[in-house]
C-alpha beads as a LAMMPS data file, in Angstrom:
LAMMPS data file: protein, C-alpha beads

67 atoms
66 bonds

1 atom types
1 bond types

-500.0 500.0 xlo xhi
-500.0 500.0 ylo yhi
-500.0 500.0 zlo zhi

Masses

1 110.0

Atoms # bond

1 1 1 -3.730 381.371 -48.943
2 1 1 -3.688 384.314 -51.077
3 1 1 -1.087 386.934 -50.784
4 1 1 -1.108 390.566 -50.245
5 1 1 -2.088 392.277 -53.877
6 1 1 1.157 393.120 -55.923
7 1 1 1.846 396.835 -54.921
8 1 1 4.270 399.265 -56.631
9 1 1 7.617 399.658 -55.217
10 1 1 6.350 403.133 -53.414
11 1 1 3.992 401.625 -51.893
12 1 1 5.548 399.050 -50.635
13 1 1 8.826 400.529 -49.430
14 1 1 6.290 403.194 -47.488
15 1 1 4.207 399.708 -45.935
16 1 1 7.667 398.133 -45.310
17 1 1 8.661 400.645 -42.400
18 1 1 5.093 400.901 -40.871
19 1 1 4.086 399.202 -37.687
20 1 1 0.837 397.369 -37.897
21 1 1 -2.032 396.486 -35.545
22 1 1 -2.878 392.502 -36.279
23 1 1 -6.482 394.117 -37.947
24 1 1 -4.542 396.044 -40.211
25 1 1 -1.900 393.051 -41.135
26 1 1 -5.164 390.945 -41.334
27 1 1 -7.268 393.225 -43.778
28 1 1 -4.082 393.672 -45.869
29 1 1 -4.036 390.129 -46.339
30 1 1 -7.215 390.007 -46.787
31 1 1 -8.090 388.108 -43.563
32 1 1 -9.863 388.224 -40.609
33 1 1 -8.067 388.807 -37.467
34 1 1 -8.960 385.597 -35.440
35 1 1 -8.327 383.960 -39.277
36 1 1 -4.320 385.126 -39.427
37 1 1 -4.241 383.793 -36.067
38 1 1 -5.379 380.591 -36.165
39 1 1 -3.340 380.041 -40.009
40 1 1 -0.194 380.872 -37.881
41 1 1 -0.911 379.190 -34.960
42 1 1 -1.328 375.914 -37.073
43 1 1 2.293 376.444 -38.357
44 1 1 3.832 377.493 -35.038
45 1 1 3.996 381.208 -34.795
46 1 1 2.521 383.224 -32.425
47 1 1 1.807 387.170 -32.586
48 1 1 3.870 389.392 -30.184
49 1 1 2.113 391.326 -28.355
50 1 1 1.561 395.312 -29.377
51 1 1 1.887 396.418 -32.727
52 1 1 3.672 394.355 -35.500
53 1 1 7.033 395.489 -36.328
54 1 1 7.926 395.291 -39.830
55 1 1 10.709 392.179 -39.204
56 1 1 7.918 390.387 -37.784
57 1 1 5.600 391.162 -40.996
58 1 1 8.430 389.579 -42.896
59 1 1 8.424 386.670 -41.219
60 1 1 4.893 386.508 -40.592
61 1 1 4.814 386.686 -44.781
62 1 1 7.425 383.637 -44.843
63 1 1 5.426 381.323 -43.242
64 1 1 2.146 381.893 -45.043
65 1 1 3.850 381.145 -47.910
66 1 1 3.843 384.677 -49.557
67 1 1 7.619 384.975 -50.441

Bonds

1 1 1 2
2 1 2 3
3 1 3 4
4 1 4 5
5 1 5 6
6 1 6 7
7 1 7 8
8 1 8 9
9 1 9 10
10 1 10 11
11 1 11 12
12 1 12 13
13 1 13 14
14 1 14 15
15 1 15 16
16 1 16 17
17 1 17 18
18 1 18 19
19 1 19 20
20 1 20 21
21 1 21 22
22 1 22 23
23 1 23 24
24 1 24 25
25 1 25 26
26 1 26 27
27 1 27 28
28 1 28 29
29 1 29 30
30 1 30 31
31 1 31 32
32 1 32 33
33 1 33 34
34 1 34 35
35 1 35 36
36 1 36 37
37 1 37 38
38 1 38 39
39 1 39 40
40 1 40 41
41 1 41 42
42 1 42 43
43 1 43 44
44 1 44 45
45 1 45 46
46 1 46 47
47 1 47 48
48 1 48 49
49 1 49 50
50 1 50 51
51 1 51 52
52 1 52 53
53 1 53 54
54 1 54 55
55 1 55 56
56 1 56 57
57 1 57 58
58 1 58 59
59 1 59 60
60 1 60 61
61 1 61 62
62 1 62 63
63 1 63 64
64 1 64 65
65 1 65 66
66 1 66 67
């Protein structure tokens, strides 16, 4: 699965404390919704509900495999 695209440290520090709707954590993965879903689904992690907070992007991140 690929990762998010390398970003400089601004832009990631100003990403880091952003909450995120699942389309927006999906299109900066480069996903599709349903597609982030169903990858974390398979490996036992549901979405909460509402917006993603950014300990949840971490962790979301961890079990794709992207740190």
């Amino acid at each position: 699965m690929p990762c998010p695209m390398e970003k400089s440290p601004d832009q990631t520090e100003k990403q880091k404390f952003n909450f995120k709707t699942r389309k927006e954590l999906a299109e900066q993965l480069g996903l599709h919704e349903n597609t982030l879903r169903r990858m974390l689904k398979r490996r036992g992690f549901t979405l909460p509900p509402g917006r993603i907070s950014p300990e949840h992007y971490q962790l979301i991140l961890e079990k794709l495999g992207c740190q």
